[in-house]
C-alpha positions in Angstrom: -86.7 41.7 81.6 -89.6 42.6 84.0 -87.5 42.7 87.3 -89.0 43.5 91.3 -86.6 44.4 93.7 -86.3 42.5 96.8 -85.0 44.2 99.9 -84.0 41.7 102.3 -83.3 42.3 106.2 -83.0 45.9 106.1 -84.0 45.5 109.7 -82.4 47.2 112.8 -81.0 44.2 114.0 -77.8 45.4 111.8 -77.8 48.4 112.6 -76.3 50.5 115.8 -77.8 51.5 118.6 -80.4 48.4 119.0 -78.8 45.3 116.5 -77.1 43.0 118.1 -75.6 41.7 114.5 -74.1 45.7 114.0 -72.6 45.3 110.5 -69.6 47.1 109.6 -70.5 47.6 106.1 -74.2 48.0 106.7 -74.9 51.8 106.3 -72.8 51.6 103.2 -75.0 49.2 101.5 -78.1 50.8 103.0 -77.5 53.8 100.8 -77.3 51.7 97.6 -80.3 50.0 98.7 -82.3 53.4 99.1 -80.6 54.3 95.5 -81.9 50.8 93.9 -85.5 51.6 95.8 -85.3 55.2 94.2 -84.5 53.9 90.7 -86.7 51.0 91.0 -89.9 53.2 91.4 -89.0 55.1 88.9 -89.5 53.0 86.3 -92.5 51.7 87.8 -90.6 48.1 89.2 -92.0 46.7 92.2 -90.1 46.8 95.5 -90.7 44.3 98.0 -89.2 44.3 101.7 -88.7 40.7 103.4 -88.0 41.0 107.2 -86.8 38.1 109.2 -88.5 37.1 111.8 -87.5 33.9 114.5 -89.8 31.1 115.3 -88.4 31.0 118.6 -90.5 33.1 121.2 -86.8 34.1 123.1 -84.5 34.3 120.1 -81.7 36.8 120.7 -82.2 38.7 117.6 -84.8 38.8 114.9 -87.3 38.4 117.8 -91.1 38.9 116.7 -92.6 42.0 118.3 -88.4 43.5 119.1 -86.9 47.0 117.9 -84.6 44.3 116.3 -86.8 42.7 113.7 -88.3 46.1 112.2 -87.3 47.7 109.3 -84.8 50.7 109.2 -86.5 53.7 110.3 -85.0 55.0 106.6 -87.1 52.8 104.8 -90.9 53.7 104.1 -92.4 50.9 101.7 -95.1 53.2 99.6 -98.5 52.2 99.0 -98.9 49.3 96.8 -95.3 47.8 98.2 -95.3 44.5 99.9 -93.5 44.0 103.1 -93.7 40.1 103.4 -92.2 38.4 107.0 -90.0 34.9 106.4 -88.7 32.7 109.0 -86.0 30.9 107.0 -83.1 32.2 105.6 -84.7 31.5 101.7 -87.3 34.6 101.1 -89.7 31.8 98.9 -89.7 29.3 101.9 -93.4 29.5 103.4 -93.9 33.1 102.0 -96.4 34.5 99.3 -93.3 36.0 97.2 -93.4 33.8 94.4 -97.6 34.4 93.9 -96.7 37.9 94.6 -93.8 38.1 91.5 -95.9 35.8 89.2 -98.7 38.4 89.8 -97.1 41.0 88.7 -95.6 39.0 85.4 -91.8 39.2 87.5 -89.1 37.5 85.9 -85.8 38.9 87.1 -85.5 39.6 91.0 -82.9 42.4 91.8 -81.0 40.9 95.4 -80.3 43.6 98.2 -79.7 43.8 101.9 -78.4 41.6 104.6 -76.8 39.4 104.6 -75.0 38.4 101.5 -74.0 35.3 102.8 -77.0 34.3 104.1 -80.2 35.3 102.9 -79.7 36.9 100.1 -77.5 34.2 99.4 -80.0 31.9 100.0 -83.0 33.7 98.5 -80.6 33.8 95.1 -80.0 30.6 95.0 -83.8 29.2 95.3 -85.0 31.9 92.1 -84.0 29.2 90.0 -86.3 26.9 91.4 -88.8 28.7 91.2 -88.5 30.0 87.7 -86.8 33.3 88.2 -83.6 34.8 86.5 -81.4 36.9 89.6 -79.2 39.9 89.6 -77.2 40.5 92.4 -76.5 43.9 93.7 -73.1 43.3 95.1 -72.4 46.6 97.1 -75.9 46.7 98.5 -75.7 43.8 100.8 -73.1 43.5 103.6 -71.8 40.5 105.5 -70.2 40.4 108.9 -67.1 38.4 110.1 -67.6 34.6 111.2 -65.6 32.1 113.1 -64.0 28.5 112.0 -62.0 26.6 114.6 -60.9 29.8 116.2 -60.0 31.5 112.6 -61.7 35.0 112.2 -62.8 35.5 108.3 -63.1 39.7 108.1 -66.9 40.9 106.4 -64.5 41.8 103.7 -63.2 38.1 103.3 -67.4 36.5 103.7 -68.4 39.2 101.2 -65.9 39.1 98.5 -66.4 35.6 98.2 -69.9 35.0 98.3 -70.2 37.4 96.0 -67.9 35.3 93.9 -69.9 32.0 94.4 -72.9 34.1 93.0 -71.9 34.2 90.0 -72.7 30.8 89.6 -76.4 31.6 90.1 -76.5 35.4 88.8 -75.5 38.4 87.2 -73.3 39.8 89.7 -73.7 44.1 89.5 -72.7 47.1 90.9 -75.9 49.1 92.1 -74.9 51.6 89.5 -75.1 49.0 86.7 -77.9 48.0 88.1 -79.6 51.6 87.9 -78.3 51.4 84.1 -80.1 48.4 83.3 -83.0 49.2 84.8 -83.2 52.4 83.5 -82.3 51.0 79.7 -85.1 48.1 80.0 -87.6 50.9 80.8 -86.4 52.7 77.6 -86.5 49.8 75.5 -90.4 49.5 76.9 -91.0 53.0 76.1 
């Protein structure tokens, strides 16, 4: 396995005091995300930040040049770490990250941030198609509740079974066993 890590949407649109999509969940899977970063440079795996940004000049959220569509202020991509901008939910659509991951000889992308039901979703699905085996770090993406015919389905509800469907299209991991694995491949490489 020669994994990257993708960070997806760690942007401040999730996060209090300027998001406007405030996820309740969302600090909790920011720390895994941090850990995964950690571990990830550690054994010398590429990280790569995808922020969202809309194609409409007066979205709501995710608008380009807004507080909103930065980064969390926690998060300081290192020299030599890519920070790519997408405008669809799918992190390959109209982006550089599949040149970027064949570049480096990538064959495993590691899946955190926000949200698991939609990007990261998304993005996990399409590694297929573009040649690329997924792992998804469960607790390191959040959801947030959403609305059917005046039904409320909690973050817990979106999350839990998303996380479920993923299985279908990858290994489905705690960040810890994440960290394990990564940390084994770069002893079997040693």
């Amino acid at each position: 396995m020669k994994p990257a890590l993708l960070v997806i949407d760690a942007q401040q649109e999730y996060f209090a005091p300027h998001g406007k999509w405030v996820l309740p969940d969302g600090e909790k899977a920011l720390e895994r995300i941090h850990a995964l970063i950690a571990a990830a440079r550690a054994v010398g795996a590429p990280v790569y930040y995808i922020r969202h940004e809309s194609l409409e000049p007066e979205a709501s959220v995710f608008r380009h040049g807004s507080v909103g569509a930065t980064l969390h202020p926690s998060l300081a991509p290192t020299p030599g770490e890519t920070v790519l901008v997408k405008h669809f939910p799918n992190a390959f659509a109209q982006t550089s990250l599949a040149a970027h991951l064949r570049q480096e000889n990538v064959d495993t992308i590691i899946v955190s941030g926000y949200m698991t039901q939609l990007c990261c979703d998304t993005t996990t699905r399409a590694a297929e198609e573009y040649h690329f085996s997924a792992i998804f770090a469960g607790d390191a993406t959040a959801a947030r509740d959403l609305h059917l015919t005046g039904e409320i389905f909690t973050h817990e509800q979106i999350h839990a079974a998303t996380l479920a469907i993923m299985t279908e299209f990858a290994e489905v991991l705690t960040t810890e066993k994440v960290i394990a694995r990564l940390r084994e491949e770069l002893a079997g490489a040693g």
